[in-house]
C-alpha positions as CSV (number, residue, x, y, z in Angstrom):
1,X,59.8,138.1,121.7
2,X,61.8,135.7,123.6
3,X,65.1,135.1,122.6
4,X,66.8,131.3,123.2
5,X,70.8,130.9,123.7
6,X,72.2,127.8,123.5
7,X,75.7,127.2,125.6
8,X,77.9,124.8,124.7
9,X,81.0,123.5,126.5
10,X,83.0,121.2,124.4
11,X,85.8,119.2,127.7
12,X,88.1,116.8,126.6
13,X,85.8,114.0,127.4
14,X,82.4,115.5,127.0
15,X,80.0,118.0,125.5
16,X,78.0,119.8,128.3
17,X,75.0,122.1,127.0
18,X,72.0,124.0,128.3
19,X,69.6,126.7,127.2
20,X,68.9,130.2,128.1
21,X,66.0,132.3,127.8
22,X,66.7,136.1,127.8
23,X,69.5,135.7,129.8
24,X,68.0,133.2,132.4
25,X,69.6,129.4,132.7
26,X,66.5,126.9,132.1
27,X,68.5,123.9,134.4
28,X,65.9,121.3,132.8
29,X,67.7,121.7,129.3
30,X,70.6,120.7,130.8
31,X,72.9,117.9,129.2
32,X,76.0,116.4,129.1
33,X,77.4,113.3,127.4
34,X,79.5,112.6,123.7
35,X,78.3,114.0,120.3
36,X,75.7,111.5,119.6
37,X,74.2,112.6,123.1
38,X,74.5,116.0,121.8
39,X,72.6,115.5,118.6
40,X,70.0,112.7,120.3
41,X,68.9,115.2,123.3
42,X,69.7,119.0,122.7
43,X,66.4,120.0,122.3
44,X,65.1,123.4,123.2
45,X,62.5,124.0,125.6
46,X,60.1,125.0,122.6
47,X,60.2,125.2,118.7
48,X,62.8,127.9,118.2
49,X,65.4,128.9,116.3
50,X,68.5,130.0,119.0
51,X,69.6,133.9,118.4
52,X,73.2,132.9,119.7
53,X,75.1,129.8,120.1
54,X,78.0,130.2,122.3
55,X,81.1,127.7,122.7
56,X,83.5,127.5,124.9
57,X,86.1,124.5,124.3
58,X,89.4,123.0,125.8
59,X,89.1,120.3,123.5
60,X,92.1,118.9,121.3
61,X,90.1,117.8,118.5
């Protein structure tokens, strides 16, 4: 079974995300914008559950 990622890089002045499959980058997930971007657009590519979600943030807040 597959299993989904989802990346998430929390800037100072925007949320950036995208998901992986098994490793692999799928570039058409990709988004970036402010938190009600986040929760209006970060879909996954199908009806899954991610295994991981992985943050990375320089944000101050």
């Amino acid at each position: 079974m597959a299993e989904f990622t989802l990346l998430i890089d929390m800037g100072n002045t925007h949320l950036k995300w995208v998901w992986a499959l098994d490793g692999v980058i799928d570039q058409a997930t990709f988004g970036r914008g402010s938190r009600d971007d986040f929760l209006a657009n970060c879909e996954p590519p199908e009806e899954v559950t991610p295994a991981r979600v992985r943050v990375s943030s320089v944000a101050n807040r």
